[in-house]
C-alpha positions in Angstrom: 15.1 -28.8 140.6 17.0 -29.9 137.8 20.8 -30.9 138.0 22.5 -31.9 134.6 19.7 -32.9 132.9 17.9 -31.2 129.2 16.2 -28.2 130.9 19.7 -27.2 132.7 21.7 -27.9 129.6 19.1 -25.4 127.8 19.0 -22.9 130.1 22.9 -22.7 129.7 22.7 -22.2 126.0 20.2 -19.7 126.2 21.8 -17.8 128.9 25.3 -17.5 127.2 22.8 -16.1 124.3 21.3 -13.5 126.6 24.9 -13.0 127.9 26.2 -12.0 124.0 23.1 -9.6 123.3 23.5 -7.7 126.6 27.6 -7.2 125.8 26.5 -6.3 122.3 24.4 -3.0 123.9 25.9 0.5 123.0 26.1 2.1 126.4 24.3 5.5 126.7 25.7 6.3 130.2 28.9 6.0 132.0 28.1 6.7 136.3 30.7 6.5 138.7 31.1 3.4 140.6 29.6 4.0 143.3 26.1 3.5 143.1 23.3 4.5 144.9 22.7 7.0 148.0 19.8 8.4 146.7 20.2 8.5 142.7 17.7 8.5 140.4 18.4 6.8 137.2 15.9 6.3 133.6 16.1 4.0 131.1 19.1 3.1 129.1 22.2 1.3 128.7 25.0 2.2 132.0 28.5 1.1 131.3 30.7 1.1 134.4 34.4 -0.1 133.5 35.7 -0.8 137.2 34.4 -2.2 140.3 31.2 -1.4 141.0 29.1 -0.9 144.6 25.8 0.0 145.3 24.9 1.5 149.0 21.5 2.4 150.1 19.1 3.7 147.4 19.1 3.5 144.1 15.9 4.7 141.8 15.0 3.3 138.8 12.5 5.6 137.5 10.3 4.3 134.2 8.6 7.5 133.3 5.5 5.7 133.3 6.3 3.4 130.6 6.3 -0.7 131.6 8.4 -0.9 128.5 11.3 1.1 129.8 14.6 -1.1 129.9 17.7 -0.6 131.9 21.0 -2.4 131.3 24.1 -2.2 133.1 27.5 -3.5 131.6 29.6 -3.7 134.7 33.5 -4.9 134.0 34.5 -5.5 136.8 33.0 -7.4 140.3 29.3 -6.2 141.7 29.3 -5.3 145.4 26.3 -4.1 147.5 26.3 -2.6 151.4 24.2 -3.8 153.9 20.4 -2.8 153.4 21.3 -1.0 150.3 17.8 -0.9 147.5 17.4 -0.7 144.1 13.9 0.9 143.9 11.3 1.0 140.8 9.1 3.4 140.1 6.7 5.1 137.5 5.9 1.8 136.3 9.4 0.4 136.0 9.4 -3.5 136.4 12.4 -6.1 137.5 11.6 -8.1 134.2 13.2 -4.8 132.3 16.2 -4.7 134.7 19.8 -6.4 133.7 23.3 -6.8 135.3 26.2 -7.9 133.2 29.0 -8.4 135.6 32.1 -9.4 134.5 33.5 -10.4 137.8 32.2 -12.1 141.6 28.5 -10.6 142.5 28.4 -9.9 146.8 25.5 -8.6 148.0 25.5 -7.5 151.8 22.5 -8.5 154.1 19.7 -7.1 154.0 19.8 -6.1 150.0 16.8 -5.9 147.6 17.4 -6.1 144.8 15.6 -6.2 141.6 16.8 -7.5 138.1 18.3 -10.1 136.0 22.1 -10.5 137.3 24.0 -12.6 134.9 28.0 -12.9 136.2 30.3 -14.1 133.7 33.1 -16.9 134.9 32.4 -15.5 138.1 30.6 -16.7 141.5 27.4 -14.8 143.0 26.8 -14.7 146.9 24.1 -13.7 148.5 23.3 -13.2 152.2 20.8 -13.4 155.1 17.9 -11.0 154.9 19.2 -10.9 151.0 15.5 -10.2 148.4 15.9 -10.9 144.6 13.3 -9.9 142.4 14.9 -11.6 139.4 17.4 -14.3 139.0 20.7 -14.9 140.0 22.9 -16.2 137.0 26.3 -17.6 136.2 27.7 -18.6 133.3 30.8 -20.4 135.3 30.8 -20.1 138.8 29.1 -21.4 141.9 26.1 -19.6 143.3 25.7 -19.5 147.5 22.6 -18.0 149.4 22.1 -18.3 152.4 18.6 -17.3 154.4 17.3 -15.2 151.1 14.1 -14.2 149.4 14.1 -14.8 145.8 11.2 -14.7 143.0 11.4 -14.6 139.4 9.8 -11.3 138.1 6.2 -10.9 136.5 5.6 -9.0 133.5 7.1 -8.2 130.0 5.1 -10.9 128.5 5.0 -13.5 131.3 2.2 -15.9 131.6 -1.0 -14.7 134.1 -1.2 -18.2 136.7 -4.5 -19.3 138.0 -3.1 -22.5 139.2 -5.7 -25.5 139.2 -9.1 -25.7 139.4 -10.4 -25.3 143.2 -12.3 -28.6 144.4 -16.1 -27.9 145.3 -16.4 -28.1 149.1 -20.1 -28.0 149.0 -21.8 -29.0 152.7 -18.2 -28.6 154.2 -17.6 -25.0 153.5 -20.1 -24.0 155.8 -17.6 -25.8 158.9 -14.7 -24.2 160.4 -14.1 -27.8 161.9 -15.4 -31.1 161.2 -13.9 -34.6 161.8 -16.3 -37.1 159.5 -15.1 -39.5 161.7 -13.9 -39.0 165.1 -14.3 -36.4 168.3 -14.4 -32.9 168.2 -13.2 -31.1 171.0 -12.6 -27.9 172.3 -11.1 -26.2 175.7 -10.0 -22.4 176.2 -11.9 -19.3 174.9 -12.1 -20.7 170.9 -13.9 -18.0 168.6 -15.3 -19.7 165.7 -17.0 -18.5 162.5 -19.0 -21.2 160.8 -20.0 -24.4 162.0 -18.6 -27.6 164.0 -19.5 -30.8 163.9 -18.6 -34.5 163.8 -20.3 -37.0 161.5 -19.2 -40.1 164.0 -19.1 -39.0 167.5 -19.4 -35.7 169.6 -18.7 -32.1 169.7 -17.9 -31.1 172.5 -16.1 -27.8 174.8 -17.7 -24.5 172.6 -19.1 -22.0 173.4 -22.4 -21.3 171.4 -21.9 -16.8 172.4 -18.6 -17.5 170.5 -19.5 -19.4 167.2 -21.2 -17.5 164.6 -22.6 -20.8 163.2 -24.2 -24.1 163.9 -22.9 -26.1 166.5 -23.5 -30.1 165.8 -23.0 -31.8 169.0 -23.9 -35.0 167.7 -24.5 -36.4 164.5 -27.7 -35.1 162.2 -28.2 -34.6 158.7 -25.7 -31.6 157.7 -22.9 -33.4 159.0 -23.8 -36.5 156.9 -23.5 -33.9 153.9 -20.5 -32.5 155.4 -18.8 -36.0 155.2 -19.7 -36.8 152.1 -19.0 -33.7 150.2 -15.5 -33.4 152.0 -14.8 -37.0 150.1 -15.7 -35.8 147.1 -13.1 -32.7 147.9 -10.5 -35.0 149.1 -10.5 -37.3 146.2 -10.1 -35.1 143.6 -7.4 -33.2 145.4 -5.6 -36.0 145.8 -6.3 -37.2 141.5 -4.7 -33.3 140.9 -1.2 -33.6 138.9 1.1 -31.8 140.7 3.5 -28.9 139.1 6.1 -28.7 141.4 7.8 -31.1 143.9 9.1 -29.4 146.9 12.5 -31.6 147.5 12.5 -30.6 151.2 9.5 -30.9 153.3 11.8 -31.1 156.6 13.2 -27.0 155.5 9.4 -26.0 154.9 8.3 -22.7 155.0 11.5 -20.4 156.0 10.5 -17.4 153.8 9.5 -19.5 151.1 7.4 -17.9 148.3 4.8 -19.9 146.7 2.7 -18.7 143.5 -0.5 -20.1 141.8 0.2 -24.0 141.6 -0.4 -27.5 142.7 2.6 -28.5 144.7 3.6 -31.9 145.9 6.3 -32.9 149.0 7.0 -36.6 149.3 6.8 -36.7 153.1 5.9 -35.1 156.6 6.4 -31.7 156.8 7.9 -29.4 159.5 6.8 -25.5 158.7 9.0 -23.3 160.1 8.7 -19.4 160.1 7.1 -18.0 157.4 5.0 -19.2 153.8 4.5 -16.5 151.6 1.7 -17.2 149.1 1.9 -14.7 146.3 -1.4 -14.5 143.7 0.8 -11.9 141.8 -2.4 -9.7 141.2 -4.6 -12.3 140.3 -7.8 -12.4 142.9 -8.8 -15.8 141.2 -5.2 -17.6 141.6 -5.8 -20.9 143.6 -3.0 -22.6 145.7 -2.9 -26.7 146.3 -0.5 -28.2 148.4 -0.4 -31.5 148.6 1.8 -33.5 152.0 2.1 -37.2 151.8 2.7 -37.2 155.3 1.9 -35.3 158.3 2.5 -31.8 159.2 4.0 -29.5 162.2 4.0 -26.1 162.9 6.7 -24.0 164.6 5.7 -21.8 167.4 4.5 -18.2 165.7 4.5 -19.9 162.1 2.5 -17.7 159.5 1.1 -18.1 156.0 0.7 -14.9 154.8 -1.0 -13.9 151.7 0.4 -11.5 149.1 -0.6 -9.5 146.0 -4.2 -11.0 146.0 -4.1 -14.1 147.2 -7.1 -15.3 149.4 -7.8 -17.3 151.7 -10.9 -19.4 150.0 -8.9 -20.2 147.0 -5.7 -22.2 149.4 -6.2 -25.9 150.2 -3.8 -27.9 152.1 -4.0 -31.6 151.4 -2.8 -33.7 154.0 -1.9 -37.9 154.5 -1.6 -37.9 158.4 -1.7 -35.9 161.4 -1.7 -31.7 162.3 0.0 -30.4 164.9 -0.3 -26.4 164.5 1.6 -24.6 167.3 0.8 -21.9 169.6 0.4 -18.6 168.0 0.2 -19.6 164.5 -1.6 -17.7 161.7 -2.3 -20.1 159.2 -4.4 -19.5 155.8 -6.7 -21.9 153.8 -9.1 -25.0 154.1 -7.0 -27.9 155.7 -8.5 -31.6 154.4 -6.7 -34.0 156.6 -7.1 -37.9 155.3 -7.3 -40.9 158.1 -5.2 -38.4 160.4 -6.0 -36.4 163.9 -6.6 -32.6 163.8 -4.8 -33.4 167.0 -3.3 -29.8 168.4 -4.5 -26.4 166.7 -3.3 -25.0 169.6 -3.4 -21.6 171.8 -3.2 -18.6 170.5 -3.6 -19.7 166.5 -5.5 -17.8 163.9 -6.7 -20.2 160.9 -8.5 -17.8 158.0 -9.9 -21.2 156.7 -11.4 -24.9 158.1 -9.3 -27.6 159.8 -11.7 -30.6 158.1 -10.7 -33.9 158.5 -11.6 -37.3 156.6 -11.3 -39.9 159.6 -9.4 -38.6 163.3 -10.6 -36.8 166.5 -10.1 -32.8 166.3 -9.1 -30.8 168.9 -8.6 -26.7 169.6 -7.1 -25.0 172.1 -8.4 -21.1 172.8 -8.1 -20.8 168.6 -9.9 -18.3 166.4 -11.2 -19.2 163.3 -12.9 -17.4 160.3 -14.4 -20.1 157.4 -14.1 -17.7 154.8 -17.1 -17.4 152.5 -16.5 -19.6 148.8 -19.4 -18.6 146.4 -21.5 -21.6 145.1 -20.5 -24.4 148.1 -22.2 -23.3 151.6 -25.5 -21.7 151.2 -25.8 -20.8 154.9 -22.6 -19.4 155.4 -23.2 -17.0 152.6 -26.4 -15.6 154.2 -24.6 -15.0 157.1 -25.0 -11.3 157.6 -24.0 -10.9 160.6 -20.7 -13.0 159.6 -19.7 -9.8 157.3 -20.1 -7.2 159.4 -18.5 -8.8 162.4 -15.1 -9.3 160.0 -15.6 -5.9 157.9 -15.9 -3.5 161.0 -12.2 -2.9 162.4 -9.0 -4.2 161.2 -5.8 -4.6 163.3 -2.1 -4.0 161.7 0.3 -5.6 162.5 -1.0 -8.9 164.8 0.9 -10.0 166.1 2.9 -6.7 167.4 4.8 -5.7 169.6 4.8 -1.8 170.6 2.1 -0.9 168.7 -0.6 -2.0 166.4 -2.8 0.7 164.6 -6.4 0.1 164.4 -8.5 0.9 161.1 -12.5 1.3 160.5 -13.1 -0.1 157.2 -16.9 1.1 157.2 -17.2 4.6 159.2 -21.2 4.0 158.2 -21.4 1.3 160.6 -19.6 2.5 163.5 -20.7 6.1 164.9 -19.3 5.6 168.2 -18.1 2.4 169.3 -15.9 1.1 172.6 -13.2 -1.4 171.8 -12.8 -3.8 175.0 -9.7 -5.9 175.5 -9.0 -9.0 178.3 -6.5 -11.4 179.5 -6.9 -14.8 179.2 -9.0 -14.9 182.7 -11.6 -12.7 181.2 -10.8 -9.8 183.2 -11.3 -6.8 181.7 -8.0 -4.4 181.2 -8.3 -2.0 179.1 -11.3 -0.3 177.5 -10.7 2.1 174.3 -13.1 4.4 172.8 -13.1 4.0 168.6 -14.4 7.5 167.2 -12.3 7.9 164.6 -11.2 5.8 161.2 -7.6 5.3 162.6 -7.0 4.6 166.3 -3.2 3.6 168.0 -3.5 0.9 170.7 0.1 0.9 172.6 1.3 -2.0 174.6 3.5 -0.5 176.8 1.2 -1.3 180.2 0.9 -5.1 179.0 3.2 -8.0 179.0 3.8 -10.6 176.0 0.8 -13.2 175.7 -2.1 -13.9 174.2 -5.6 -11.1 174.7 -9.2 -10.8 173.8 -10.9 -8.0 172.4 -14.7 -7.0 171.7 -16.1 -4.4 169.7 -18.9 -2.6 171.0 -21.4 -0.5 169.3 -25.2 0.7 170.4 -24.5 -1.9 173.4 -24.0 -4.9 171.0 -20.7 -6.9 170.1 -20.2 -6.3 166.3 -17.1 -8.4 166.2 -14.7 -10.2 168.7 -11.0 -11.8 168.4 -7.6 -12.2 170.1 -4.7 -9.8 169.5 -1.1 -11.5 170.5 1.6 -9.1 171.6 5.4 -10.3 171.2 7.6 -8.6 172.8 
């Protein structure tokens, strides 16, 4: 964040710079002012004299050239209606889009849009449900947004990002939970893949028919690894420079989008809503977020992963407790230092570990999947069974609410197959035959809560989870 200081200062220069070349354009077009309700337009340079709107779709069609550049001159104030779009397509890209306004810029809720807007001596308001793929600019005038989703564009000659190196988990990769020093607990139906294990104390509450790994219930020599390659984790997590400080770890999460970096926040953490963590096409991009404090979930809080990003390349580094509430998906391996795992609670989905350095570890009725990391946890990599059990079906969306379609990513392994679903007293509700690579499971017999579901095939149980219905 920068407030009056040399990077602001710059940025000012260049943008009055970028302001100049973009008014120094020969338009090539001259629309009407309305824009939008279904029009298609290709590169060039579109010169609109008056007030401008846009309302519901507008294309921006490249050709199939990345290089294709559209410019508007607008010379007057930019309006949008509610859930109006600009749209790219044939290779068009938000780094080649620009909006020269010479007047207020008002988008609607609900608006994506996609572009540079620079507003000259004029203010730029944007709403709830508001998307930006590009920036928001102004020469003079303030700039208010309020509940939006805003990235800068990639592309056009902007840098690939890895982020840092990813710490070597070693011995702990093979957990899904481990306290190196402290109890590990369980109660409810928990569903783990990998192991679980303390290093100083017990393990108690799970059910070896549903963890696809090794449980430790006391002490032996894989948790002593465990411990001591989660150290060596933690300590050079904790030794990586951060990038970017995140100013407000109370407002965490609330559609925030996250690429490939190490991030910092100064204190506890309250995670509200929705993390987006965007790898922006890169597979290899690694995420590090580091909380000098302790963290809480909201209720139905998710980290969701976008444009690549994986879960075995996001680690959360945490000074102090982890509460994660009830019906939760969270993403990544979770290294907790001198602070209780103390509440990953009903209903949550962690794509990752919950590790921690010193502090007792409880679940509640969880599922968990420790995703495979090549070259740390020998064992978990020769887990066969572990890949076909999360490669055989795929549910989208969970949680839903109507609806949720189910997919068969291998048709090879599933000839004929029975998909079984429960409450959460075991009792069997609803049985589904899977005989095709797209199957619809409607909710309209079952109430909101949380459910179980195996997958049958040849009379053996291929792969097992929860599916949470919202409505």
């Amino acid at each position: 964040m920068h407030d009056g200081d040399a990077a602001s200062i710059q940025c000012a220069a260049d943008l009055l710079i970028a302001y100049n070349q973009l008014a120094s354009t020969t338009p090539t077009f001259f629309p009407e002012p309305l824009l939008g309700n279904g029009q298609t337009l290709f590169a060039g340079v579109y010169s609109i004299s008056s007030a401008t709107t846009l309302n519901l779709d507008l294309t921006l069609d490249a050709e199939g050239d990345p290089g294709a550049v559209f410019i508007f001159l607008i010379g007057a104030p930019l309006s949008t209606n509610a859930d109006s779009k600009i749209k790219l397509v044939n290779e068009a890209l938000a780094c080649n889009v620009f909006w020269q306004v010479e007047g207020m810029v008002s988008m609607a809720s609900g608006t994506s849009m996609k572009g540079t807007i620079i507003a000259h001596n004029a203010a730029i308001e944007m709403n709830t449900g508001d998307t930006l793929e590009g920036r928001a600019l102004s020469i003079s005038g303030a700039i208010t947004i309020d509940g939006i989703l805003a990235y800068t564009p990639i592309g056009c000659g902007s840098p690939v990002l890895f982020g840092p190196t990813a710490p070597v988990l070693g011995a702990a990769a093979c957990y899904a939970i481990f306290s190196s020093d402290g109890a590990v607990s369980n109660s409810g139906i928990t569903s783990l893949t990998g192991d679980v294990g303390t290093n100083v104390g017990s393990a108690t509450g799970y059910d070896p028919l549903l963890v696809n790994g090794t449980i430790h219930p006391i002490p032996d020599g894989s948790t002593a690894q465990c411990a001591a390659d989660l150290l060596v984790a933690y300590n050079y997590i904790n030794a990586l420079p951060y990038d970017i400080e995140l100013l407000y770890p109370a407002q965490f999460g609330n559609s925030l989008v996250l690429t490939p970096h190490t991030y910092l926040m100064g204190g506890a953490a309250t995670f509200t809503d929705t993390l987006y963590l965007n790898a922006q096409g890169n597979a290899d991009a690694v995420f590090v977020i580091q909380i000098n404090g302790a963290i809480t979930t909201s209720t139905y809080s998710i980290v969701k992963l976008i444009n690549g990003a994986q879960s075995k390349n996001v680690y959360w580094k945490i000074e102090g407790a982890v509460t994660i509430n009830n019906y939760s998906t969270f993403c990544g391996t979770i290294i907790c230092n001198n602070g209780a795992l103390g509440a990953i609670n009903t209903g949550v989905m962690l794509d990752g570990r919950a590790l921690t350095t010193n502090g007792a570890l409880t679940t509640t009725a969880i599922d968990a999947v420790a995703t495979m990391i090549p070259d740390n946890c020998e064992s978990l990599i020769n887990v066969q069974s572990h890949d076909a059990m999360i490669d055989a079906i795929t549910f989208y969306p969970n949680p839903f609410s109507n609806s949720t379609t189910i997919f068969v990513n291998d048709v090879s392994q599933i000839l004929t197959s029975e998909l079984k679903i429960y409450n959460v007293m075991g009792v069997e509700i609803m049985n589904i035959p899977i005989t095709q690579e797209i199957t619809t499971l409607e909710s309209v017999n079952l109430t909101s809560g949380l459910y179980f579901y195996k997958l049958i095939s040849n009379s053996k149980t291929i792969q097992s989870g929860k599916l949470v219905i919202q409505k």
